[in-house]
C-alpha positions in Angstrom: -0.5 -32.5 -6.3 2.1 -29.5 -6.5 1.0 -27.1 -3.8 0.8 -23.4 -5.0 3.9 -21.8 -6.0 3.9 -18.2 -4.5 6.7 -15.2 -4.4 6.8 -13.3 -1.0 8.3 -9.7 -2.4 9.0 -7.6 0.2 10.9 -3.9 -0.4 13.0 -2.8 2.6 14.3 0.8 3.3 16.5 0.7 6.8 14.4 -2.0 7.9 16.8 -3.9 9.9 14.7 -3.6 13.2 11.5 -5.6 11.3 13.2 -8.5 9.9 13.5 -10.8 12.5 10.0 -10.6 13.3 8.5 -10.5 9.5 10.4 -13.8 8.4 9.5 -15.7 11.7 6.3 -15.3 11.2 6.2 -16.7 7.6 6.7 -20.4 7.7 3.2 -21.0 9.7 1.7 -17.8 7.5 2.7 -19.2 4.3 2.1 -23.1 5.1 0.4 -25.2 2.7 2.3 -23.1 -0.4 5.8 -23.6 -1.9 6.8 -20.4 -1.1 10.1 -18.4 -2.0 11.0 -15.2 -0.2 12.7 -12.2 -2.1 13.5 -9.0 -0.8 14.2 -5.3 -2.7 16.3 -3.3 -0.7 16.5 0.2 -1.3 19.8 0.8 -0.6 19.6 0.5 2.7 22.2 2.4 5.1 21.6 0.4 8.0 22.1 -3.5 8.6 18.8 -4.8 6.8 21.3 -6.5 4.6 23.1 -8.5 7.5 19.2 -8.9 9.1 18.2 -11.0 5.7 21.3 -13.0 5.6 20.8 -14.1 9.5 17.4 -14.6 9.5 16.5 -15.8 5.8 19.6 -16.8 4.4 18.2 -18.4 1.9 16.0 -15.5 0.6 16.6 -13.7 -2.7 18.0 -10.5 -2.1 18.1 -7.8 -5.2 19.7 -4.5 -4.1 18.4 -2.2 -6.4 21.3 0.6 -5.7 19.0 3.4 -5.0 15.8 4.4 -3.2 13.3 3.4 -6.1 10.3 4.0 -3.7 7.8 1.3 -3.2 6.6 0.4 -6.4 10.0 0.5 -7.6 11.1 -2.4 -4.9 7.7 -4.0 -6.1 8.4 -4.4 -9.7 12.0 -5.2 -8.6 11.1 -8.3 -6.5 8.5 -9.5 -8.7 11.1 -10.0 -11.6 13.4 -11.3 -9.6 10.8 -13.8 -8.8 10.4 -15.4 -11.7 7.5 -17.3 -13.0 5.2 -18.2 -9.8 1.3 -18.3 -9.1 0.6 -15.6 -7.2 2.8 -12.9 -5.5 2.6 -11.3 -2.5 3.2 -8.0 -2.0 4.0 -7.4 1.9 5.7 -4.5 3.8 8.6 -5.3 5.8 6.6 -4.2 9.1 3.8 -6.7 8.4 3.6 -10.0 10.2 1.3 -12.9 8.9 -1.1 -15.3 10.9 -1.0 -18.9 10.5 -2.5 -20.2 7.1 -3.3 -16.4 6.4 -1.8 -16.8 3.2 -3.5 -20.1 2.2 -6.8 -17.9 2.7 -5.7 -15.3 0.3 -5.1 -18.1 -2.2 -8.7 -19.4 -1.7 -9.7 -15.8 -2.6 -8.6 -15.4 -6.0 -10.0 -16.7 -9.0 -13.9 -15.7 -10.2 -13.1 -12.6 -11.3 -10.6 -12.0 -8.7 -7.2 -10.6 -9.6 -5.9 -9.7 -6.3 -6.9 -10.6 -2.6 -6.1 -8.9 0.3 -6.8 -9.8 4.4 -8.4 -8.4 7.4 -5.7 -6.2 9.0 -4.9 -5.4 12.6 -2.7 -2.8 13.5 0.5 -3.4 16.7 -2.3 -3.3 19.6 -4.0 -5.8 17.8 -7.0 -3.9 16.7 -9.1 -3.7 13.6 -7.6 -1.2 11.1 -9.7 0.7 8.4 -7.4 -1.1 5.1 -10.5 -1.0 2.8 -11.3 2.1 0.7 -13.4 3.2 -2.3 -12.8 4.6 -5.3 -11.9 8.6 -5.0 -14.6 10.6 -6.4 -15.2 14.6 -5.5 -18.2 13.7 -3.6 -15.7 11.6 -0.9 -13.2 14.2 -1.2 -15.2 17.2 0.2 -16.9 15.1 2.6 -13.3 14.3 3.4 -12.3 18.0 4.2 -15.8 18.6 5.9 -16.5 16.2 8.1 -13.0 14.0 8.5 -11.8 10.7 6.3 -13.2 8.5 9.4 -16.6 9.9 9.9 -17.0 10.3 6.3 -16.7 6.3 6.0 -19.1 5.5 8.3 -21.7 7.3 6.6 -23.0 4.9 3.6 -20.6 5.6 1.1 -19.7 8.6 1.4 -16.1 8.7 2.7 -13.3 6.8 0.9 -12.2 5.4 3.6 -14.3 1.6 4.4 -14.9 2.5 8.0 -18.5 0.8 8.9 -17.0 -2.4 11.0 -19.5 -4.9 9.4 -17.8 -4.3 5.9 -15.1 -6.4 7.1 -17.0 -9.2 8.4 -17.8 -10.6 5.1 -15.9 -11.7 2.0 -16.4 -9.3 -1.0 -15.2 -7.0 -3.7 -13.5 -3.7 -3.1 -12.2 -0.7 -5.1 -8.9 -0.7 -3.4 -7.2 -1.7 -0.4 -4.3 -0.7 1.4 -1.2 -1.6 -0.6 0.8 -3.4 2.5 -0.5 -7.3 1.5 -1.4 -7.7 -1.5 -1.6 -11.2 -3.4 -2.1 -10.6 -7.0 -2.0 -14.1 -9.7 -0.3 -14.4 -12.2 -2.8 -14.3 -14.6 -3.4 -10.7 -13.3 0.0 -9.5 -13.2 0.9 -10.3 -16.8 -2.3 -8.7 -18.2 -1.8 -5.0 -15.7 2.0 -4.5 -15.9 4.0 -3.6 -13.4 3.3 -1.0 -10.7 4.0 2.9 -11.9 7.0 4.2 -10.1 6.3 7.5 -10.8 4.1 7.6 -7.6 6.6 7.1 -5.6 5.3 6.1 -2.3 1.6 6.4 -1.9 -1.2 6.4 -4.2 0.5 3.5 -5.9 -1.5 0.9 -4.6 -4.3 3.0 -5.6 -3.6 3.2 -9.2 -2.8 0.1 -9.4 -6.0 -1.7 -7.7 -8.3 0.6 -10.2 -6.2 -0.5 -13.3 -7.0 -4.2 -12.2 -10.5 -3.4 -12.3 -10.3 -1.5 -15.7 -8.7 -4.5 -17.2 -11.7 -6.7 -15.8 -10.2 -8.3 -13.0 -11.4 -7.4 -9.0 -10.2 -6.5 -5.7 -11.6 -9.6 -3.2 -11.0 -8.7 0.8 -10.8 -12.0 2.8 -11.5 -11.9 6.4 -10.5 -14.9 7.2 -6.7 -13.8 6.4 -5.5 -12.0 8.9 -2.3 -10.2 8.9 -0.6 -7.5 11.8 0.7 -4.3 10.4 2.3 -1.7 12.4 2.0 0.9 10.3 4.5 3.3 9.0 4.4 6.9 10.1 3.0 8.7 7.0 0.3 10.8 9.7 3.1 12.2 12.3 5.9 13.2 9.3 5.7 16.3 7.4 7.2 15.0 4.4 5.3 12.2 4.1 1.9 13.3 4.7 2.6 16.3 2.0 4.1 13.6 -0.5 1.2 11.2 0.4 -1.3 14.3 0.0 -0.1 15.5 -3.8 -0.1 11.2 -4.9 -3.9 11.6 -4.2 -4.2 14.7 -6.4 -2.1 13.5 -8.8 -3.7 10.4 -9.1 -6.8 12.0 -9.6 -6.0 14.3 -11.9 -4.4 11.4 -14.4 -7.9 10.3 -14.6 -10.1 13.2 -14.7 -10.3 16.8 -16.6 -9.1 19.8 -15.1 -12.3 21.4 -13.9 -12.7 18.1 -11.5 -9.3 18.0 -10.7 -8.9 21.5 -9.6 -12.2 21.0 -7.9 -10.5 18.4 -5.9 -7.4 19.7 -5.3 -9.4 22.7 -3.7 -11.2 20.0 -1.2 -7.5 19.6 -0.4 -6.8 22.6 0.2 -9.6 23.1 2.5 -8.8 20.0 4.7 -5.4 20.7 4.8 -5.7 24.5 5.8 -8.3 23.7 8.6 -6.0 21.5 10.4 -2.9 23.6 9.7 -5.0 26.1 11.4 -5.7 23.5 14.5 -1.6 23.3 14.6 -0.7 20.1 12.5 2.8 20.3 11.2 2.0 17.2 8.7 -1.5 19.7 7.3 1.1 23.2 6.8 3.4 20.9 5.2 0.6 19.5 2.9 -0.6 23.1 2.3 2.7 24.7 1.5 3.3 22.4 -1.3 -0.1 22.3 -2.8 0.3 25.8 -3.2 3.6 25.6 -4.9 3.3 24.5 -8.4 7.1 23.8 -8.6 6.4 21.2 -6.3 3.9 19.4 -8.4 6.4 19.5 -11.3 9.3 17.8 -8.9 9.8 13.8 -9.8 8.6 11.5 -6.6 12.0 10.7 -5.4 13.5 10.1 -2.3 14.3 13.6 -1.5 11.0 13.9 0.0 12.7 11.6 3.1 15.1 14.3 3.9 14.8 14.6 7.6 12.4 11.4 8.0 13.0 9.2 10.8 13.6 5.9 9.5 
């Protein structure tokens, strides 16, 4: 019997410094699957390029010519994949465990479009990937009270942060877009990821139009995969871009009076810790308060002056 034909699509953005790493940890992670690697690269300026070709030489390597953001690279990588199973979705700076991936297979199917793991972060420690869907309710608790606090509280935050919820295999609104397998069957009947987020938000959108086309979001503990983490919480620009994707995003699915309602709970959580000093909060604030903002495309002028 064939084994399972999967597509690893990673997008990389100056990731020379994570490649080494990421592909030596894929031949145990991805055992028991015929698996083909293929990276996006979005026009990368350091040597990511020369990384790939010494490490995986025999990965496919699209170079999409521009910064296309993450959903961009996605979409890139999954057509240059071809026709496959399953394709997962992975961040260059996430590392997989062994058989993590055979695990994610096993999750998929009955109802389930798209499985995701258990993730710990570089100390090796449980991180909060699960979330629920945004609603006004989760938004002001959010501002009031704090995203973490918020999730351990029922379900009142939209973050998943009660520890037992990721003890146990079950269905979620959303997870965190860094590994995501999504089948086939799924990806031909939801499209392709919508670029016009960007970077952040798009995982989002795309987990809830899963579940409006009947299929589910399935978290499987027993896949366990090691992200570091990108820096979203410590850069300006990217805490303001990630901060508008959430309003956006909730305003393409709402009428105004709720999406001004939870643009104001922005507001309010982003002025209270600009007020506590946070850079990343005045940066937030600034541009939800400038409607020429709103109206600029995602692109990747919002990395000017981002470490990467």
């Amino acid at each position: 019997m064939n084994s399972p034909r999967i597509a690893i699509c990673v997008v990389t953005f100056n990731s020379a410094a994570l490649i080494e790493d990421l592909t030596a940890s894929l031949p145990e992670g991805a055992y028991g699957t015929t698996w083909t690697l293929v990276f996006a690269d979005n026009d990368s300026a350091d040597d990511t390029l020369a990384q790939i070709t010494r490490h995986a030489p025999d990965a496919v390597v699209v170079q999409t010519g521009s910064n296309l953001g993450y959903s961009g690279g996605v979409n890139a990588a999954i057509a240059a994949a071809g026709e496959q199973d399953a394709y997962l979705v992975l961040n260059a700076d996430v590392r997989l465990t062994p058989g993590s991936l055979v695990s994610l297979l096993g999750a998929l199917g009955d109802g389930a479009g798209i499985a995701v793991p258990r993730l710990i972060d570089a100390d090796e420690q449980p991180h909060w990937s699960l979330r629920r869907e945004p609603t006004l309710l989760r938004i002001w608790c959010d501002a009031l009270i704090g995203a973490e606090r918020a999730g351990r509280i029922g379900a009142l935050g939209e973050v998943v942060a009660d520890p037992s919820a990721y003890e146990s295999t079950h269905f979620v609104d959303w997870a965190e877009g860094s590994t995501q397998l999504i089948s086939a069957e799924c990806l031909h009947a939801c499209g392709p990821w919508d670029e016009s987020y960007f970077l952040y938000s798009e995982e989002t959108e795309y987990d809830l139009r899963v579940r409006a086309h009947g299929f589910g979001v399935r978290y499987e503990p027993s896949a366990v995969a090691q992200h570091l983490k990108g820096e979203s919480a410590v850069s300006p620009q990217l805490w303001s871009l990630l901060t508008l994707n959430k309003a956006m995003l909730y305003a393409r699915r709402h009428g105004p009076v709720a999406s001004t309602a939870f643009w104001l709970a922005l507001v309010v959580r982003e002025a209270s810790r600009a007020a506590l000093g946070k850079a990343t909060s005045r940066a937030a604030l600034f541009d939800l308060l400038r409607p020429r903002r709103w109206r600029e495309p995602r692109g990747p002028h919002w990395l000017a002056g981002v470490r990467v």
